[in-house]
C-alpha positions in Angstrom: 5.2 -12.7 3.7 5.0 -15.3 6.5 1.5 -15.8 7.3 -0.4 -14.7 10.6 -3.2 -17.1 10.5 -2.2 -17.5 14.0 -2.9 -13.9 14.9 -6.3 -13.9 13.6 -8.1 -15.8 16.1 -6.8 -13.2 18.9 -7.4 -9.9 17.0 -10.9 -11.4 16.3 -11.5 -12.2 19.9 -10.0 -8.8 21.0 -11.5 -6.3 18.5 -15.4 -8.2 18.1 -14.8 -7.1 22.1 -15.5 -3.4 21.3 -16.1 -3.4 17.7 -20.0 -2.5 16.3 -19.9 -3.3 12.8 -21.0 -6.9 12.3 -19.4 -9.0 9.5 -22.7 -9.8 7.7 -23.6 -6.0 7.8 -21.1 -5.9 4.4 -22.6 -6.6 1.6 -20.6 -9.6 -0.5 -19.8 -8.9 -3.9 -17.7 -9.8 -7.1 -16.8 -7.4 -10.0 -18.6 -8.0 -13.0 -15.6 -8.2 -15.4 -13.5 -10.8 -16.0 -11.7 -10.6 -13.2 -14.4 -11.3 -10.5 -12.6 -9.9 -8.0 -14.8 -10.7 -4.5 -15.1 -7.6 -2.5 -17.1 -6.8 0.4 -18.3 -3.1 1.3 -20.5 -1.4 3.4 -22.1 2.5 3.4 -22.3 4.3 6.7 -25.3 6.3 6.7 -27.2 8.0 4.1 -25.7 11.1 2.5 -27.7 14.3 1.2 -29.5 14.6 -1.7 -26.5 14.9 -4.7 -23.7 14.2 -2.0 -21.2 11.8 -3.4 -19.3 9.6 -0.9 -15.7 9.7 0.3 -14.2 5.6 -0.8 -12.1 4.1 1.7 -10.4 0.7 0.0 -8.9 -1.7 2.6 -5.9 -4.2 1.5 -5.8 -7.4 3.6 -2.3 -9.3 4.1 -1.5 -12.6 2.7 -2.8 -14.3 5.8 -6.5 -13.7 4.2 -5.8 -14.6 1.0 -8.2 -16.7 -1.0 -11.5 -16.3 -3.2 -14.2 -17.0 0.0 -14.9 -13.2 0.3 -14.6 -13.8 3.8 -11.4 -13.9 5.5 -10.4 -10.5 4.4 -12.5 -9.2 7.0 -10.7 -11.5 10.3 -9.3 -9.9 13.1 -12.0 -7.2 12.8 -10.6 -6.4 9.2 -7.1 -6.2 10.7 -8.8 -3.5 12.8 -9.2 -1.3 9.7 -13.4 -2.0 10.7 -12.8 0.6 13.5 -13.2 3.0 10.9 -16.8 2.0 9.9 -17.4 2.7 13.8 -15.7 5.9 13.7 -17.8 7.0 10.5 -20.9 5.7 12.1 -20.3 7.4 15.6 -20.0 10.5 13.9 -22.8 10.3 11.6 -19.9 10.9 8.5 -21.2 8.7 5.4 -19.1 6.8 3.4 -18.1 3.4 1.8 -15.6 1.2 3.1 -14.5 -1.3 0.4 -12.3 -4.7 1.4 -11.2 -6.9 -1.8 -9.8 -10.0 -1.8 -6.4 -11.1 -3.8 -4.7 -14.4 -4.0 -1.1 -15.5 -4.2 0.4 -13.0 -1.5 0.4 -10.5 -4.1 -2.0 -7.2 -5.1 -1.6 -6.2 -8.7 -3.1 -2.7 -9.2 -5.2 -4.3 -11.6 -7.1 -6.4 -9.4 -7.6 -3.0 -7.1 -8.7 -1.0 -9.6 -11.1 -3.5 -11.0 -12.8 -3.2 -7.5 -12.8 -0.1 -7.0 -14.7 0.6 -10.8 -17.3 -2.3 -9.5 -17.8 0.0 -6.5 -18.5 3.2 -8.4 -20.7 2.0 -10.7 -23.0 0.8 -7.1 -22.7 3.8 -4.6 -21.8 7.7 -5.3 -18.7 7.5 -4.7 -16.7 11.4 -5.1 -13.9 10.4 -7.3 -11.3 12.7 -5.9 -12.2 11.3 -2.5 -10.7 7.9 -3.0 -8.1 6.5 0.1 -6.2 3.7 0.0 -4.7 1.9 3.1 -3.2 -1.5 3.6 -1.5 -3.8 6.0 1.7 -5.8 5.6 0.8 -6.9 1.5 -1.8 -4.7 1.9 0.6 -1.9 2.5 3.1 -3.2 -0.2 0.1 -2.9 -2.6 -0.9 0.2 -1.4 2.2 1.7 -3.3 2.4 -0.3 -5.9 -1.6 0.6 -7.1 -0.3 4.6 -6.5 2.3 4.0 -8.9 0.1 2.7 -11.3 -2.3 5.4 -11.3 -0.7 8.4 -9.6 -3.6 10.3 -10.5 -6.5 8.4 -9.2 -6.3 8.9 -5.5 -6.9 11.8 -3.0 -4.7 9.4 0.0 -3.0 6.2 1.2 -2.2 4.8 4.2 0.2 1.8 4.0 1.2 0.0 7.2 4.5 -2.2 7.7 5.1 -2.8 4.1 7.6 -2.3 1.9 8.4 -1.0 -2.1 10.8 -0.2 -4.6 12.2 3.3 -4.5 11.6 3.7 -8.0 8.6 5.1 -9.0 8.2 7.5 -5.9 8.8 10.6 -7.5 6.0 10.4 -9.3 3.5 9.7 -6.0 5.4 12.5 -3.7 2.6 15.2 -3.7 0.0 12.3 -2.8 -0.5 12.9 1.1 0.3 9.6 2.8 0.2 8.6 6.6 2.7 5.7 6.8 2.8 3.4 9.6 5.5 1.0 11.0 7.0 -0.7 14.2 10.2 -0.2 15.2 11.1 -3.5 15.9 8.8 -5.2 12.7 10.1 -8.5 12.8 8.7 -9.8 9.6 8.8 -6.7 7.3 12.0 -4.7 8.4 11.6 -1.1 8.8 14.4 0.3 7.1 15.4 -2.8 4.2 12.2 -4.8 4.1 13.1 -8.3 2.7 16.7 -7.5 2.4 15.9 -7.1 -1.4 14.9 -4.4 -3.9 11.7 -3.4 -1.5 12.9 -1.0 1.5 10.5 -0.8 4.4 9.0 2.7 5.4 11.5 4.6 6.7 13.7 4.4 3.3 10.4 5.2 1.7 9.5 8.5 3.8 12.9 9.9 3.3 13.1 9.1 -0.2 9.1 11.2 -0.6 10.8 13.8 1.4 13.6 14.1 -0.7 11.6 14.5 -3.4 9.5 17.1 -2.1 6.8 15.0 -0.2 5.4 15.7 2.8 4.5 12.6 4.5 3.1 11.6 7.9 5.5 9.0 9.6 4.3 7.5 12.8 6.6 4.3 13.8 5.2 2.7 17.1 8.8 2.0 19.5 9.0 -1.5 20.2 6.1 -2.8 18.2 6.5 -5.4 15.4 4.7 -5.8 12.5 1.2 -6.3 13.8 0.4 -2.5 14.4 -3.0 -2.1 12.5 -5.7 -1.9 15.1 -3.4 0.7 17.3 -2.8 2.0 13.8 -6.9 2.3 12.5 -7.2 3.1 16.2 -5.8 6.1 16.3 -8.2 9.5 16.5 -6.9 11.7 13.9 -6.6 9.1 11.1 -9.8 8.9 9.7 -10.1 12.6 9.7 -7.0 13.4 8.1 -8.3 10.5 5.6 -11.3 12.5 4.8 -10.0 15.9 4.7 -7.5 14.8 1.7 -9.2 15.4 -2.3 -7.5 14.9 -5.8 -6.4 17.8 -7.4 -7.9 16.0 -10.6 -11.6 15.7 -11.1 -11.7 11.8 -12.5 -10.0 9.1 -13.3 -10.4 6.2 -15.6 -9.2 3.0 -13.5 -9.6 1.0 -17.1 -6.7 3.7 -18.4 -3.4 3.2 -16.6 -4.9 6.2 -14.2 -4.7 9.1 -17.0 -7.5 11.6 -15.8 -10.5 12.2 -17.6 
């Protein structure tokens, strides 16, 4: 996807304005595998004795691609930072997880090499895993549910775009979907113009199957949505209400359950 390097410097400037969470508040870290996928994370507040945490895994677009463990964070994490804030304000503990991909592209692997790093360093509840991403991000988003249909309790993709195939299998997993009317990079109804359709093909094709997705597409907007998006007051309480039917997954497996 084009880049939106140019964007950064503005949705740093405007969401470091009211933000709270400080960059160097996340802890930098790499996977221990082969991989060495570069994350950063951070745990709001400390949860009770034998609570395990809800996981909330944040995929950047290509405009903060690299390996400097840094830039997925600009623009306030896309504004997906605001839900640190929210979790803090209300005393809710969790982890918030950002990796870091290269080459415009997430492969589920790469996402589910992070997300094993971070379970093996905080509690996390492995039914209460959420995955939300912008633009990419959001393109990943799916393409990681397809992969391992079992492995997470929610997702929340924003202006991206996938393949129809493969959604029947990721209907019953509750998703809020997010896209602007008017996206002028990712179009909302055929994406590229290719084999990817944007999110309003994808939420009728989930309802057709039987899914019951949330579908909130901003009029006029275009594709940079996120901080209204991670803004908005229900989100991170629907995010956190939402648990996996199954009681663990191996992200080493393909996603089969334990």
């Amino acid at each position: 996807m084009p880049s939106i390097r140019l964007l950064i410097p503005l949705l740093t400037m405007l969401a470091g304005a009211a933000g709270a969470v400080d960059d160097a508040e996340l802890g930098k870290f790499w996977t221990r595998d082969a991989a060495q996928v570069p994350y950063r994370a951070i745990q709001t507040g400390a949860p009770a004795s034998g609570e395990r945490l809800p996981l909330v895994v944040f995929l950047h677009g290509d405009g903060q691609d690299g390996t400097d463990n840094e830039s997925q964070l600009a623009g306030y994490g896309n504004g997906s930072l605001q839900l640190v804030d929210q979790a803090r304000k209300a005393g809710t503990p969790l982890v918030y997880l950002a990796p870091q991909t290269t080459g415009g592209y997430w492969p589920p692997d790469r996402v589910a090499s992070a997300i094993a790093d971070a379970m093996a360093r905080w509690p996390v509840d492995p039914q209460r895993i959420v995955l939300t991403g912008i633009s990419n991000g959001g393109t990943g988003v799916w393409d990681a549910l397809k992969r391992r249909p079992r492995c997470f309790a929610a997702a929340v993709p924003m202006s991206g775009m996938t393949e129809p195939s493969g959604l029947q299998h990721i209907e019953k997993i509750p998703q809020w979907i997010f896209h602007g009317e008017k996206d002028d990079d990712t179009d909302v109804e055929s994406g590229y113009g290719g084999a990817q359709m944007g999110s309003r093909v994808v939420v009728r094709a989930l309802r057709a199957f039987g899914g019951r997705p949330v579908y909130t597409e901003y009029p006029g907007e275009k594709h940079v949505i996120w901080s209204r998006a991670y803004a908005e007051p229900g989100l991170l309480p629907w995010m956190l209400a939402q648990r996996s039917p199954y009681p663990d997954c191996d992200f080493a497996a393909g996603g089969a359950a334990r």
